[in-house]
N, C-alpha and C positions, 0 to 999 in steps of 0.2 A: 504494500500500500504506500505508496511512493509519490503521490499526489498529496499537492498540498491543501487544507482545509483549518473547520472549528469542529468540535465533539464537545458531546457530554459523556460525561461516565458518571452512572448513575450507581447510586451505593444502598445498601441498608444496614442498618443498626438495628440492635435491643438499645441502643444507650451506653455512652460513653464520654469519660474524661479524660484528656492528654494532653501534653504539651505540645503545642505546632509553631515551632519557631522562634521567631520573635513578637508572636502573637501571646505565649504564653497558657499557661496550666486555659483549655479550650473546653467547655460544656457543651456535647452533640446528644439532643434527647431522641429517643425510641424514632423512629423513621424512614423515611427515604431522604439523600441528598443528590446534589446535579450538580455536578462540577463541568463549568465553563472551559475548556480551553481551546490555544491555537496552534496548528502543524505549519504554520509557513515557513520554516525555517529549514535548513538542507533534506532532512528524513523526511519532512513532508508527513504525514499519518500514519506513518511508523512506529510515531510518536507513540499512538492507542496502542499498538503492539509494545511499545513497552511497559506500558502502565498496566498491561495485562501481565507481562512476568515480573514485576514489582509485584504486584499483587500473590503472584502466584510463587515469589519468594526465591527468583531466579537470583541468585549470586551474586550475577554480572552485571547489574542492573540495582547498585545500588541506591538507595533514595535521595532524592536533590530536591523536589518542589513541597509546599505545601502540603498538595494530593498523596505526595509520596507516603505521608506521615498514618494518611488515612489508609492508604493500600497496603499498608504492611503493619495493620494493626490487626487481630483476629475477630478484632468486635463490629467490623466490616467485611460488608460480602459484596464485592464486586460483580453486580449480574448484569450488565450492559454495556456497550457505546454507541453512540446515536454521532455518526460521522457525516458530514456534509464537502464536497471536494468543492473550490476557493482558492483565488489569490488574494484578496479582498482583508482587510483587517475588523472580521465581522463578529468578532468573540464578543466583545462588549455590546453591538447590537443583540446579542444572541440573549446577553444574561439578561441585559434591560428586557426584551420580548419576556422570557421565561419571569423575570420581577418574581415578588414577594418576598416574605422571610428568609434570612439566610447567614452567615455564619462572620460579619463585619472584619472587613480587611483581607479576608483568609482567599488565598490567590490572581488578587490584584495588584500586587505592591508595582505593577508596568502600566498603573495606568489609572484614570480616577475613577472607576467606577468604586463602589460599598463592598462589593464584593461578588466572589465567582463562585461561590459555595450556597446550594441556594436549597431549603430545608421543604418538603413536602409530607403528608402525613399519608398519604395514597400513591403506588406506583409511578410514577412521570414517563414513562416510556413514549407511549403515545402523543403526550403533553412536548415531547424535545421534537420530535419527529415533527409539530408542525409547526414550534417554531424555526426549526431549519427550513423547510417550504418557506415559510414567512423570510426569509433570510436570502431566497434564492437560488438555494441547494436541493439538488434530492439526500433526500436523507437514506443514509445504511446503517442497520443496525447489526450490530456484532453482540451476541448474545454470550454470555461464560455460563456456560453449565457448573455450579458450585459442587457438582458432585465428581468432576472430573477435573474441573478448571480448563477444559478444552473452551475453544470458545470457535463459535460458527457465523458466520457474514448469512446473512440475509439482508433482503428489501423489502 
């Protein structure tokens, strides 16, 4: 996946607290979250491929961002990405569409939105998919099976 875009990876919880950065000791209640990001950079949406084997606890692929903190915590389960291909810098379009409650400061420090971390109490799947339409993108979503951690591209 070599094409450049924005994604969500969409997470769930029972509930948890952790330190994320320089954000400090962070309160995430029972949920779904949606984490905004952008692939324009050389890997292009390889990017989601690696936040899949962060998650999945791959070695080589130590943690750097924010997200990182959440995908290699066990009290999160990584069950999506909702990818849209882009050259366009539409990640903050994206989270503004998506709005609502969400987790202040926590993987925006590139830029002025509130934040890219955005808190739902019901699945969001469907919910990312149209605002990437609304964005211009067809949306793809990459599913992780939690019981394998394999994960499968669909449309």
């Amino acid at each position: 996946m070599a094409e450049k875009g924005i994604y969500c990876l969409i997470l769930k919880t029972s509930g948890a607290a952790l330190p994320v950065g320089a954000l400090g000791e962070t309160r995430f209640p029972a949920g779904w979250y949606i984490y905004v990001g952008s692939a324009l950079g050389p890997g292009g949406l390889a990017r989601v491929d690696r936040h899949i084997r962060v998650h999945q606890g791959d070695a080589d692929h130590r943690p750097r961002w924010h997200i990182d903190r959440l995908l290699t915590d066990t009290r999160f389960v990584l069950t999506a990405a909702v990818c849209g291909e882009t050259t366009e810098r539409l990640e903050c379009t994206l989270a503004h569409l998506l709005g609502g409650e969400g987790v202040r400061g926590f993987g925006c420090s590139d830029c002025r939105c509130t934040t890219h971390l955005l808190y739902r109490d019901t699945e969001p799947q469907a919910e990312c998919c149209r605002a990437l339409s609304a964005c211009g993108c067809r949306p793809v979503v990459i599913t992780v099976a939690p019981e394998t951690n394999d994960h499968l591209v669909r449309t």
